[in-house]
Phi, psi and omega in degrees: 000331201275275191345295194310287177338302217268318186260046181235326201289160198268152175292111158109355186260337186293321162306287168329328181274310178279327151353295196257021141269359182291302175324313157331286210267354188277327147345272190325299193305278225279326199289261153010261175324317167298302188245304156331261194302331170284323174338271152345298178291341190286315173310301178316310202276347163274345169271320168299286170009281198277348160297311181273014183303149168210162198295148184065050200240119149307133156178170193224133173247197208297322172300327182118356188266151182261164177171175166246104185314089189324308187197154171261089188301349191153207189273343183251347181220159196238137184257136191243077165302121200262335204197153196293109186126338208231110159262110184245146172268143243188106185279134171303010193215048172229335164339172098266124191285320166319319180268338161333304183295328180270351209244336160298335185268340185295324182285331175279309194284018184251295180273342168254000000 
């Protein structure tokens, strides 16, 4: 039955047929560039990020408090001093690397 089908098709419609699929996959390609793949890249780099916190590391976390890392307490949490004296423990994937970034350069333009 597949044979009868195939050998019915017209000369020239499977090309025709890939044609009007390209716009489809030209779709696909930019969706993927656009959005996919910087995603994926925005993620590594924020999983390195947070992998590489070490004590006296400015940061801010996902909630908004500023602080300074006191100590690394193990592989998932962190002690964040915010205020002299006031330590909170603070799961790493609570971090923000963005805010982080802003809150070292806000601290470099303070002191110099």
């Amino acid at each position: 039955m597949l044979t009868d089908i195939l050998l019915q098709a017209k000369p020239g419609t499977f090309t025709q047929q890939l044609i009007g699929f390209l716009p489809l996959i030209g779709i696909i390609i930019v969706f993927y560039f656009f959005m996919i793949r910087p995603q994926q890249k925005k993620a590594k780099e924020q999983k390195n990020f947070r992998d590489s916190i070490k004590k006296g590391d400015v940061v801010v976390t996902i909630g908004g408090l500023h602080g300074r890392v006191a100590s690394v307490e193990n592989d998932d949490t962190v002690m964040v001093e915010v205020d002299k004296g006031i330590k909170l423990k603070f799961e790493r994937s609570s971090i923000s690397m963005e805010a982080s970034k802003k809150a070292q350069a806000n601290a470099a333009k303070a002191q110099g």
